[in-house]
ROVOMAR-532177 format. One record per residue: residue number from 1; residue in three letters; x, y, z of N, C-alpha, C in turn. Coordinates in Angstrom, 3 decimals, decimal comma, padded with zeros to 6 digits. Layout:
   k   r       nu       nv       nw      cau      cav      caw       cu       cv       cw
 NUM ALA        X        Y        Z        X        Y        Z        X        Y        Z
...
//
This chain:
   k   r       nu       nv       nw      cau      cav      caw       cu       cv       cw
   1 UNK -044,782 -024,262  022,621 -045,453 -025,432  023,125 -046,959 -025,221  022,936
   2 UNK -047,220 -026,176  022,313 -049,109 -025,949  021,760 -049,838 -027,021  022,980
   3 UNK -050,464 -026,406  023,933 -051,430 -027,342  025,087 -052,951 -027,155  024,508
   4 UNK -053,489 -028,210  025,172 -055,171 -028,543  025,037 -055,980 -027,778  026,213
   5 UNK -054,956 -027,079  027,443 -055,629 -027,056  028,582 -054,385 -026,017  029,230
   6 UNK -055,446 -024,747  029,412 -054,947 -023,763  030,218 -053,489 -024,099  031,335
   7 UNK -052,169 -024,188  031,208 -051,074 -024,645  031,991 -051,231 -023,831  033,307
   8 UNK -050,672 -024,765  034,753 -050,988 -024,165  036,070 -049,515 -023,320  036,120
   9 UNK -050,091 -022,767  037,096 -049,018 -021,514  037,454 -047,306 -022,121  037,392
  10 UNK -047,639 -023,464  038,175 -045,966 -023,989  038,384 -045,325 -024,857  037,341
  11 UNK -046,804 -024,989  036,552 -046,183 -025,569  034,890 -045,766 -024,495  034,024
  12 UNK -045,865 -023,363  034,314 -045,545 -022,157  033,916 -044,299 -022,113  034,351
  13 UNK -044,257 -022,213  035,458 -042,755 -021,744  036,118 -041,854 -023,004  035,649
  14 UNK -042,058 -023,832  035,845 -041,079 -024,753  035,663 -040,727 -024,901  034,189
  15 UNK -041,542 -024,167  032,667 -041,022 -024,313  031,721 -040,096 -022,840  031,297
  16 UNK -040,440 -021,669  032,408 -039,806 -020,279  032,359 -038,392 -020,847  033,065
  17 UNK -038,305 -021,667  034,111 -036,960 -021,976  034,586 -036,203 -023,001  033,580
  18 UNK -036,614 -023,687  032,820 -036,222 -024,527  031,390 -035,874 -023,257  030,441
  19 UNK -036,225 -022,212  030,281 -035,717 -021,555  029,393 -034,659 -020,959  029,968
  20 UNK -034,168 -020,881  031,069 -032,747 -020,102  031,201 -031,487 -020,896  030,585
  21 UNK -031,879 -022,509  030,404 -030,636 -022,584  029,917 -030,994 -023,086  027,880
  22 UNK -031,889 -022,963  027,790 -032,456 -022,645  026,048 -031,277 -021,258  025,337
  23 UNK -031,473 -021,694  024,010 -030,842 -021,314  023,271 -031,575 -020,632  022,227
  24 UNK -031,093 -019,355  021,453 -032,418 -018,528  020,710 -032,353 -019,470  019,097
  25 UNK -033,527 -019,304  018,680 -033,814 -020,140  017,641 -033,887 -020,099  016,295
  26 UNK -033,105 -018,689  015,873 -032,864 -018,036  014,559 -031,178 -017,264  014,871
  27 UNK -030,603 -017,337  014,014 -029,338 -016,830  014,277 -028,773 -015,429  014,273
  28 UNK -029,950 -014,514  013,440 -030,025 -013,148  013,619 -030,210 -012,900  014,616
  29 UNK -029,739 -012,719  016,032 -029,951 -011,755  017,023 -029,609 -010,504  017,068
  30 UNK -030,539 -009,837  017,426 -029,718 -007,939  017,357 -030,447 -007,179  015,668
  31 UNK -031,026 -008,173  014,913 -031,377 -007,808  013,532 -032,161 -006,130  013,327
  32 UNK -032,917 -006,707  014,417 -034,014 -005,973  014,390 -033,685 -004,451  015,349
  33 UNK -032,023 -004,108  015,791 -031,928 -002,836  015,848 -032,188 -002,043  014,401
  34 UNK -031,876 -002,407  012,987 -031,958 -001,811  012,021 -032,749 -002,013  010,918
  35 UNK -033,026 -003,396  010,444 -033,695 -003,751  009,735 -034,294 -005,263  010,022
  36 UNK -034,693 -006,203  008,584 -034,521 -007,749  008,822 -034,191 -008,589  008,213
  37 UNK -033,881 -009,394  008,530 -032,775 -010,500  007,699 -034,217 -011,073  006,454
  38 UNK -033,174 -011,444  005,444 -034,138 -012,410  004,577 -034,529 -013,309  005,107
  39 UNK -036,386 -013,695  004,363 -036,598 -015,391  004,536 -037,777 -014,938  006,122
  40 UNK -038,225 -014,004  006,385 -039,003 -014,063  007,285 -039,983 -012,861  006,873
  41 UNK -041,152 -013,474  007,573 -042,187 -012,074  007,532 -041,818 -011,057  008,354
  42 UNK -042,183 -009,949  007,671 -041,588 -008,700  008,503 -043,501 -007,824  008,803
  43 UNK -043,401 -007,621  009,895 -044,493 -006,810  010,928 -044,122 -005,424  011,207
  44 UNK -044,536 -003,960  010,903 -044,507 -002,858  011,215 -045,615 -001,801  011,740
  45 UNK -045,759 -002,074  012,665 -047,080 -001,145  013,380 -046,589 -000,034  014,289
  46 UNK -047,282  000,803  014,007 -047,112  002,146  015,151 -048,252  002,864  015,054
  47 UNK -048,628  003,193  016,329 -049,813  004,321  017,009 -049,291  005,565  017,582
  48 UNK -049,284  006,640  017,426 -049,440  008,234  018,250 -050,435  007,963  019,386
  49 UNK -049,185  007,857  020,460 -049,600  007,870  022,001 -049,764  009,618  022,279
  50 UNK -049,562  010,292  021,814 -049,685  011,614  022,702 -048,897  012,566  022,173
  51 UNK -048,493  013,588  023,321 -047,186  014,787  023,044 -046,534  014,832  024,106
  52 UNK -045,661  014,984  023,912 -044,684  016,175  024,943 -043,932  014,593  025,596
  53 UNK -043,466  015,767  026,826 -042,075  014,660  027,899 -043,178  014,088  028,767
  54 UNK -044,278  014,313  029,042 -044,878  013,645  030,286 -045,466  012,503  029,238
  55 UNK -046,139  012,521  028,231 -046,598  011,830  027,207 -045,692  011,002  027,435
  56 UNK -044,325  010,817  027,002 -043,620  010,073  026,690 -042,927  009,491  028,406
  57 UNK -042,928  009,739  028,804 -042,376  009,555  030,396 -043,611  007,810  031,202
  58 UNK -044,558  008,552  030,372 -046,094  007,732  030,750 -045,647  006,486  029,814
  59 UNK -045,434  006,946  028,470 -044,967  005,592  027,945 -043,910  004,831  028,162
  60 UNK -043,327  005,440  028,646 -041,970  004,252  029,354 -042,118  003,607  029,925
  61 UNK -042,909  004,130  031,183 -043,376  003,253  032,433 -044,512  002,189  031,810
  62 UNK -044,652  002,501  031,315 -046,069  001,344  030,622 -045,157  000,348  029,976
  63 UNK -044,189  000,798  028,978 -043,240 -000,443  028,801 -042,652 -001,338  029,761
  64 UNK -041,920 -000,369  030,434 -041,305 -001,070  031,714 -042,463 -001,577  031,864
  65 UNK -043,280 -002,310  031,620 -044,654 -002,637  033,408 -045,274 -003,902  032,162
  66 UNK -044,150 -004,068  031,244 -045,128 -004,763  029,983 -046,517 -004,741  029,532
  67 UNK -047,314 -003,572  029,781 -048,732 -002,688  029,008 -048,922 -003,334  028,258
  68 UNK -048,182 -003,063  027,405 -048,482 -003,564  025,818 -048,610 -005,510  025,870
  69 UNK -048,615 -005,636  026,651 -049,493 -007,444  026,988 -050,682 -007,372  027,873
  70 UNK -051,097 -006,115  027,662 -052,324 -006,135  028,754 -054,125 -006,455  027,767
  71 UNK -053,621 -007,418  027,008 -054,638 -007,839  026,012 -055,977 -008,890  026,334
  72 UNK -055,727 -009,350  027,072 -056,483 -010,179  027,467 -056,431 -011,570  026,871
  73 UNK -056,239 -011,968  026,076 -055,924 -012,936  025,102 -054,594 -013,627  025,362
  74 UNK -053,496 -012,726  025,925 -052,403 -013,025  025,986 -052,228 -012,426  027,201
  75 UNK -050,955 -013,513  028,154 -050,594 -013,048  029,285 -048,950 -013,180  029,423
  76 UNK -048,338 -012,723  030,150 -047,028 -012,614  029,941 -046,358 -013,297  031,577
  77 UNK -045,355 -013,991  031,464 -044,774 -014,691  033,038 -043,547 -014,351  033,170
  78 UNK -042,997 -013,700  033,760 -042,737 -012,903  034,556 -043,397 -011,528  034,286
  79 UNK -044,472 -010,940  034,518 -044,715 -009,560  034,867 -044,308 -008,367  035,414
  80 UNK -043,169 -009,380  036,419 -042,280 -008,448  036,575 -041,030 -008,098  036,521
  81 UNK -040,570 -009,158  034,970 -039,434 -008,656  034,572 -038,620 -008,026  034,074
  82 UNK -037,363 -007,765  034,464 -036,881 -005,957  034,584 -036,731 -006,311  033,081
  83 UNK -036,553 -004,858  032,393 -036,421 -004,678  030,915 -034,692 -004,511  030,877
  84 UNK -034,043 -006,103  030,729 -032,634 -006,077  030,646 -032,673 -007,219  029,697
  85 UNK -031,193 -006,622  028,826 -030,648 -007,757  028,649 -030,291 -009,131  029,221
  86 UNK -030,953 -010,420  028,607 -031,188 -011,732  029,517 -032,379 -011,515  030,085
  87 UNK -033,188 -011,254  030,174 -034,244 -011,460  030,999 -035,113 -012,241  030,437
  88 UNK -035,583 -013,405  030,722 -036,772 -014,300  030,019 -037,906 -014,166  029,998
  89 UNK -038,656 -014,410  029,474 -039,961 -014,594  029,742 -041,021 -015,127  029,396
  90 UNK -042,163 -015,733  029,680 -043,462 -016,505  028,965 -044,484 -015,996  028,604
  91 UNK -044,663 -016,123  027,179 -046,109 -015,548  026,702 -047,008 -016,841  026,353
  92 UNK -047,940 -016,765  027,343 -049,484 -017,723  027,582 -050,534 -016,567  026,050
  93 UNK -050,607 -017,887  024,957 -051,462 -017,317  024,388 -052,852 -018,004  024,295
  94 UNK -054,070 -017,856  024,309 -055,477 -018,288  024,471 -056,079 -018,144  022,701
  95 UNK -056,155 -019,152  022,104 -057,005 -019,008  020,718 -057,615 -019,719  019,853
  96 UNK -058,506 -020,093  019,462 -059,474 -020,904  018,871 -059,177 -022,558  019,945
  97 UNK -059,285 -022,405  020,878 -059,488 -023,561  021,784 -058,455 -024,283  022,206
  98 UNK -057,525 -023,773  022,196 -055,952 -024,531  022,731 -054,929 -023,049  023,281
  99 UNK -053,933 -023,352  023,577 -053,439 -022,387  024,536 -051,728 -022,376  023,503
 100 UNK -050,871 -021,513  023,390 -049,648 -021,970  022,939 -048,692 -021,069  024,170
 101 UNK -047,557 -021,896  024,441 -046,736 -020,941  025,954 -045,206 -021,276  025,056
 102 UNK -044,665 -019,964  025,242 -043,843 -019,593  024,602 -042,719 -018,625  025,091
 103 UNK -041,496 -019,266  025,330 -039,938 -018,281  026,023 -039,427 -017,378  024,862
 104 UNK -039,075 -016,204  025,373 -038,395 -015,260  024,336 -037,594 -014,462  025,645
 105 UNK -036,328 -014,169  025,139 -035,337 -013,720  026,278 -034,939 -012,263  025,355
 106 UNK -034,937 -011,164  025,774 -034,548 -010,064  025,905 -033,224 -009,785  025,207
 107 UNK -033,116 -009,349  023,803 -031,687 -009,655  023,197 -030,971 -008,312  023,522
 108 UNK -031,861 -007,089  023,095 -031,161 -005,721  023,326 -032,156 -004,139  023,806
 109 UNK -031,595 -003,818  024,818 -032,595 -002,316  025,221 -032,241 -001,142  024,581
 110 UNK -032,933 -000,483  024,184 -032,839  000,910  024,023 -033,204  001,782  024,998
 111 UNK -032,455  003,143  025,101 -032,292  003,816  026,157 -031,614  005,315  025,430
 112 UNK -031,870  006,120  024,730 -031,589  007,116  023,976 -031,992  008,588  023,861
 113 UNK -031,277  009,696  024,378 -032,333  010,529  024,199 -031,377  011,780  023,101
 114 UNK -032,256  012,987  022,505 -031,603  013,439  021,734 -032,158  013,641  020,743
 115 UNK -032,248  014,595  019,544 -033,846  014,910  019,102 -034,603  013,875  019,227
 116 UNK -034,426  012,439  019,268 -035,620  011,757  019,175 -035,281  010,872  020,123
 117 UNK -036,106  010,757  021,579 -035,893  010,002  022,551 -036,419  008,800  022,678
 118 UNK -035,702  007,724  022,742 -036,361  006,362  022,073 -035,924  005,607  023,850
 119 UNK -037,152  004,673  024,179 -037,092  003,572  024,991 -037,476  002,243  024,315
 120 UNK -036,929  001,165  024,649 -037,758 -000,210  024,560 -036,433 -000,894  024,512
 121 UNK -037,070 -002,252  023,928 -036,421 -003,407  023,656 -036,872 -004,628  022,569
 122 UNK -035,768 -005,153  022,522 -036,511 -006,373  021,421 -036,298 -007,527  022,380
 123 UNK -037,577 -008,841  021,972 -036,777 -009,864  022,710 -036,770 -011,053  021,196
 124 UNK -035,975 -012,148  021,474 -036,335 -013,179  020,963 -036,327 -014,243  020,795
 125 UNK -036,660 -015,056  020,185 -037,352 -016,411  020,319 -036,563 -017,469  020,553
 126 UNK -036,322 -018,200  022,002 -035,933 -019,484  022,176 -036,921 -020,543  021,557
 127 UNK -035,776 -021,658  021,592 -036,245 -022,727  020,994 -037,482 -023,222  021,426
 128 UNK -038,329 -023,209  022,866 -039,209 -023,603  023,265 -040,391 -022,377  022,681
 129 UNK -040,486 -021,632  021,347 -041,068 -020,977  020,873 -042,029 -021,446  019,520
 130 UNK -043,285 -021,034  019,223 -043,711 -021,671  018,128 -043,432 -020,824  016,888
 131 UNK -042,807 -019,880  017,224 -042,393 -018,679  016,298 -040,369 -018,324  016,063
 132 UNK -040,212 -018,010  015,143 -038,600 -017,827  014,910 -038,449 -016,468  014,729
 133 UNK -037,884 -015,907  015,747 -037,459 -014,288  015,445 -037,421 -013,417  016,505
 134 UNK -037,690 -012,200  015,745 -037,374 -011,320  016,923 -038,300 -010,197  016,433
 135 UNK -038,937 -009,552  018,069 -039,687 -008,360  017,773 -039,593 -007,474  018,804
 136 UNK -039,932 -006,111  018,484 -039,206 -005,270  018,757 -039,967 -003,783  019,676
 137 UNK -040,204 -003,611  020,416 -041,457 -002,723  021,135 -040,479 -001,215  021,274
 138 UNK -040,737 -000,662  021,009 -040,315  001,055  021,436 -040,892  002,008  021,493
 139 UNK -040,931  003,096  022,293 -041,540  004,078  022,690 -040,433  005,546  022,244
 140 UNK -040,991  006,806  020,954 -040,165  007,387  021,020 -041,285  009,097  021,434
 141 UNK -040,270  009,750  021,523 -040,848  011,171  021,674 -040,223  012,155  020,526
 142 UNK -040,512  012,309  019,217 -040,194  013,010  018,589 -039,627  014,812  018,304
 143 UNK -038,832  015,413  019,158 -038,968  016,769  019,823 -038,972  017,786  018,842
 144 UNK -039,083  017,865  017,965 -038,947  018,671  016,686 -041,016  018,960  016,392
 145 UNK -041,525  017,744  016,487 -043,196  017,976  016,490 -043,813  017,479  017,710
 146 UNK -042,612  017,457  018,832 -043,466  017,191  019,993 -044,367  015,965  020,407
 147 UNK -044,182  014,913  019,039 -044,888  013,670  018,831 -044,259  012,800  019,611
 148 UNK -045,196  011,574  020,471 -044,976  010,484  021,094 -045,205  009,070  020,884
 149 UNK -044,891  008,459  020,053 -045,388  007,601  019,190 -045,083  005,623  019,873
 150 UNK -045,724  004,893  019,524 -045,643  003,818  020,101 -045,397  002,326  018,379
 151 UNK -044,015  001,760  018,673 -044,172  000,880  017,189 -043,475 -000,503  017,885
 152 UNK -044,467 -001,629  017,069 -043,542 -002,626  017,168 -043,461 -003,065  016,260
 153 UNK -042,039 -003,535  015,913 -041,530 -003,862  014,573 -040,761 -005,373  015,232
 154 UNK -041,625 -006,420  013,898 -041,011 -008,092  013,746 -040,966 -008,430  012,854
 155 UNK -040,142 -009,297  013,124 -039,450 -010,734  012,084 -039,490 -011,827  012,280
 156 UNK -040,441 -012,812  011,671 -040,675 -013,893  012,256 -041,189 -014,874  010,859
 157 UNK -040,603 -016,427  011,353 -041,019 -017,098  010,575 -041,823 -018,950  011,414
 158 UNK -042,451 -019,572  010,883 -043,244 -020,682  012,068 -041,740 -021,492  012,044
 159 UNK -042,246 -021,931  013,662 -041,038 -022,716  014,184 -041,633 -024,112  014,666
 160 UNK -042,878 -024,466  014,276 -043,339 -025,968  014,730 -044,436 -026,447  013,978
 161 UNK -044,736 -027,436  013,977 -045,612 -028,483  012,765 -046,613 -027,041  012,472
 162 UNK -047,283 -026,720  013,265 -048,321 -026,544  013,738 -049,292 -025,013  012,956
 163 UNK -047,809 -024,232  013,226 -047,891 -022,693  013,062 -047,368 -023,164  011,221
 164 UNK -046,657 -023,892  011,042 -046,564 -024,061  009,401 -047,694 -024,543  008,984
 165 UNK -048,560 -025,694  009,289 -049,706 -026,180  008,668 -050,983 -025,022  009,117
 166 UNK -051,079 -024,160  010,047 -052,001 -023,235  009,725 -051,071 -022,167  009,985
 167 UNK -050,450 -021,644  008,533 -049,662 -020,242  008,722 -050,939 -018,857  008,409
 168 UNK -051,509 -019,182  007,438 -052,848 -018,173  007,532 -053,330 -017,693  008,982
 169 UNK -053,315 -018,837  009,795 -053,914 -018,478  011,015 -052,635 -018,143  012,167
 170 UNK -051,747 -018,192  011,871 -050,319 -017,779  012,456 -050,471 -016,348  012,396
 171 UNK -050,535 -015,940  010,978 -050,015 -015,008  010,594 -051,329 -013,934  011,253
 172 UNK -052,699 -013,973  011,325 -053,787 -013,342  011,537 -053,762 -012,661  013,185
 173 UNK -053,003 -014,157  014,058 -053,132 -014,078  015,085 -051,883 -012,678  015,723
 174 UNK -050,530 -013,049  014,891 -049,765 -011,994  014,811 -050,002 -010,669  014,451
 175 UNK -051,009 -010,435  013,601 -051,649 -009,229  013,271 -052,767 -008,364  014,445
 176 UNK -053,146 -009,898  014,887 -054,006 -009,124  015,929 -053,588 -008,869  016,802
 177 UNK -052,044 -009,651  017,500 -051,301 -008,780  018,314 -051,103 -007,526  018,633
 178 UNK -050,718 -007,389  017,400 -050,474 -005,629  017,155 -050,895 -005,230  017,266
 179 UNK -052,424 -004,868  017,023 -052,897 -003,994  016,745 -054,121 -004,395  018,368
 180 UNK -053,764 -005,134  018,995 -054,237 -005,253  020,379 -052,800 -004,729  021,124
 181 UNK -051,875 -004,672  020,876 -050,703 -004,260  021,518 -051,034 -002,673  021,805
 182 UNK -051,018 -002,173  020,665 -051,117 -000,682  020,063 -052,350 -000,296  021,106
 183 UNK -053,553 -000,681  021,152 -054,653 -000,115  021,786 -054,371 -000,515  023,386
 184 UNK -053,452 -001,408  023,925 -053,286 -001,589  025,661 -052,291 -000,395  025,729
 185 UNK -051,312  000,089  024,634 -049,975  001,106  025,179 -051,146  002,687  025,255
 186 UNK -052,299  003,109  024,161 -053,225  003,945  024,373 -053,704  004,104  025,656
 187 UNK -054,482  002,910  026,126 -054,889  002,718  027,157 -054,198  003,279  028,300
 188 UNK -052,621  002,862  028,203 -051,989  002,826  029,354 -051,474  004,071  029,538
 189 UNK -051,525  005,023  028,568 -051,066  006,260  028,717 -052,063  007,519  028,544
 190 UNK -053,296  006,364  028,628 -054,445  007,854  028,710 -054,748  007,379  030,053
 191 UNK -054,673  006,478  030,680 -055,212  006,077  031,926 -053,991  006,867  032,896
 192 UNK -052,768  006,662  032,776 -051,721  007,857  033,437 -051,826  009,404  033,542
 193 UNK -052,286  009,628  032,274 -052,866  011,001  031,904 -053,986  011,488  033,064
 194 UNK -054,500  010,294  033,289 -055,748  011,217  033,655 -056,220  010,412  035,230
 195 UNK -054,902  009,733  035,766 -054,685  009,856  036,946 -053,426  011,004  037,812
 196 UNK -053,281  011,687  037,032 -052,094  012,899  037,058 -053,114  013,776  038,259
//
């Protein structure tokens, strides 16, 4: 949904309670445990959060706590929703003078440990989305080099007039996600670090 004017809290809520009974808006769900389907742009970013089990312990909780939306630009509704399968949620985005609010529901969690201990989840895109797909946030701890690494990996293609007639600027804004994603999960696990 593309607005002219910052939406109030209960116009928020009342389009997060419209998405429980929405439907996801690309038919690949689950894609993005392994790879991605044809016919969409594919997104691959990852940052080295740290070392070791506390390194990685710090990054979980920062997932759980959705960190990685702590951008300023973008805000997320429910803040405090649990990292499950079904869980909905709204991303309020702020950019070149209009606002876009957008449902994506929680398709699958990861929860893995074993040389390489992996947390996160993917969610993706209901129909009340300006985007088609699915993306994918995880936190792993590599135990072989002791590495703690932070990636989100998407698939996405425009899902409204809007994001097709400026896909250049679709696509820029998605880039800067990332790589604003990547620097709030830093943040959030040097700021744990060094409240220890």
């Amino acid at each position: 949904m593309i607005l002219l004017r910052q939406p109030s809290p209960e116009a928020i809520a009342a389009f997060l309670a419209s998405a429980e009974h929405s439907s996801f808006s690309y038919p690949e769900t689950g894609a993005s445990r392994s790879a991605s389907p044809g016919g969409y742009n594919v997104d691959h970013n990852r940052v080295r959060l740290g070392e070791g089990h506390e390194d990685f312990d710090r990054a979980v909780d920062a997932v759980r706590n959705w960190e990685m939306f702590n951008i300023g630009w973008v805000r997320l509704f429910d803040s405090q929703a649990p990292i499950a399968r079904g869980s909905n949620v709204a991303v309020l985005a702020r950019h070149f003078g209009f606002w876009s609010l957008n449902a994506a529901r929680i398709v699958y969690v990861i929860d893995e440990d074993g040389p390489v201990a992996r947390f996160g989840f993917a969610y993706g895109t209901l129909e009340e989305h300006v985007e088609r797909g699915e993306e994918r946030f995880t936190v792993e701890w590599r135990k072989d080099d002791d590495e703690v690494w932070y990636e989100v990996f998407a698939f996405s293609r425009p899902n409204h007039f809007l994001t097709i007639a400026g896909y250049p600027l679709s696509r820029a804004l998605q880039k800067r996600f990332a790589s604003d994603s990547k620097q709030a999960m830093l943040e959030a696990v040097a700021s744990r670090r060094a409240a220890r």
